[in-house]
C-alpha positions, 0 to 999 in steps of 0.5 A: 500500500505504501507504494500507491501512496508513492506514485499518486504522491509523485503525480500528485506533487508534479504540478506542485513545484516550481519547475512546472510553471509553464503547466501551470500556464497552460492550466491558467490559459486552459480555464480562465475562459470558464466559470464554475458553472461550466465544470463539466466542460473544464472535467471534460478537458482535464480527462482529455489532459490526463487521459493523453498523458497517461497515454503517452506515459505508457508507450513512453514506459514501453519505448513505443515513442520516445521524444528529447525533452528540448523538444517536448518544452518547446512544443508545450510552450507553443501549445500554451501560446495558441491557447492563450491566443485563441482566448484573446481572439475570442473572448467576448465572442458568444458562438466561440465559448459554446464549442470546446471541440479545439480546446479539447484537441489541443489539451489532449494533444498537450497531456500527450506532450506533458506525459513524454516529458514526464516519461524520463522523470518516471522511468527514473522513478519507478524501476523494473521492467516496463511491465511492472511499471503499469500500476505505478503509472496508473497510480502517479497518473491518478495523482496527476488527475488530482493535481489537475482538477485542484489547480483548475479549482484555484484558476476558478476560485481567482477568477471568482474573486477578480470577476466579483470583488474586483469587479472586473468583467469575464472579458477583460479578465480573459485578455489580462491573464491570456496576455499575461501568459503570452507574455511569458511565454513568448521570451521562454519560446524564444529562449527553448529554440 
């Protein structure tokens, strides 16, 4: 038992260190179009994130595919770029925030993404054969799930008090924090080349 509480605790705390910032980005791009009523919306994208991670960690753990991760930084950073973009492009517009259809595709393609680079953290983690790693990547994989849905709850819980307290409108608040992250990636994207 003491094992699973290892793994979930390793996805669990992935999210949680100062290294993954930029996932915490592409989290932040990822909700802040939404409120708390839309959580089935934001459950659903979270499921695809972590059903693509999950994914590319176990062809990673089988070396099915295996990707440097220079590469795999670059392509995250870009991937939150378009997010963050695609909210500046569409925020205020009603027929855009309906669909979740290329919101889904690009956070299932960047949980596929995160779980190639999280593959040479885990390998490391987890020794033995690639077939006695399968529950242990399960397990981490739960964790991570967990750390997902906890850090978009904080994303919804910020915007929650910006868009009441602060009054700010859902609009502006979309355009400050999309900017904010093009912002910050853009250098970063520059410096991963």
């Amino acid at each position: 038992m003491s094992d699973f509480w290892m793994y979930f605790m390793a996805g669990l705390k992935h999210l949680w260190n100062f290294n993954a910032y930029p996932d915490v980005l592409f989290l932040l791009a990822l909700t802040v179009p939404y409120e708390f009523k839309s959580w089935k919306k934001i459950l659903i994208l979270v499921s695809l994130f972590a059903a693509g991670h999950t994914l590319a960690l176990l062809l990673s753990t089988f070396n099915v595919i295996t990707v440097k991760t220079s590469i795999i930084a670059f392509i995250a950073l870009a991937i939150t770029l378009i997010i963050a973009l695609f909210n500046i492009i569409s925020a205020g517009k009603s027929g855009k925030k309906d669909s979740i259809t290329f919101i889904a595709i690009v956070a299932s393609v960047f949980g596929i993404i995160h779980g190639l680079g999280f593959s040479h953290y885990f390998r490391a983690l987890a020794p033995g054969q690639p077939t006695d790693k399968v529950l242990p990547l399960f397990e981490s994989s739960f964790g991570f799930g967990i750390s997902l849905i906890i850090a978009c709850a904080a994303a919804l819980l910020l915007a929650y008090v910006v868009q009441t307290l602060l009054k700010f409108s859902k609009r502006d608040w979309i355009l400050i924090v999309s900017a904010f992250i093009c912002g910050v990636v853009i250098p970063m994207l520059f410096r991963s080349i």
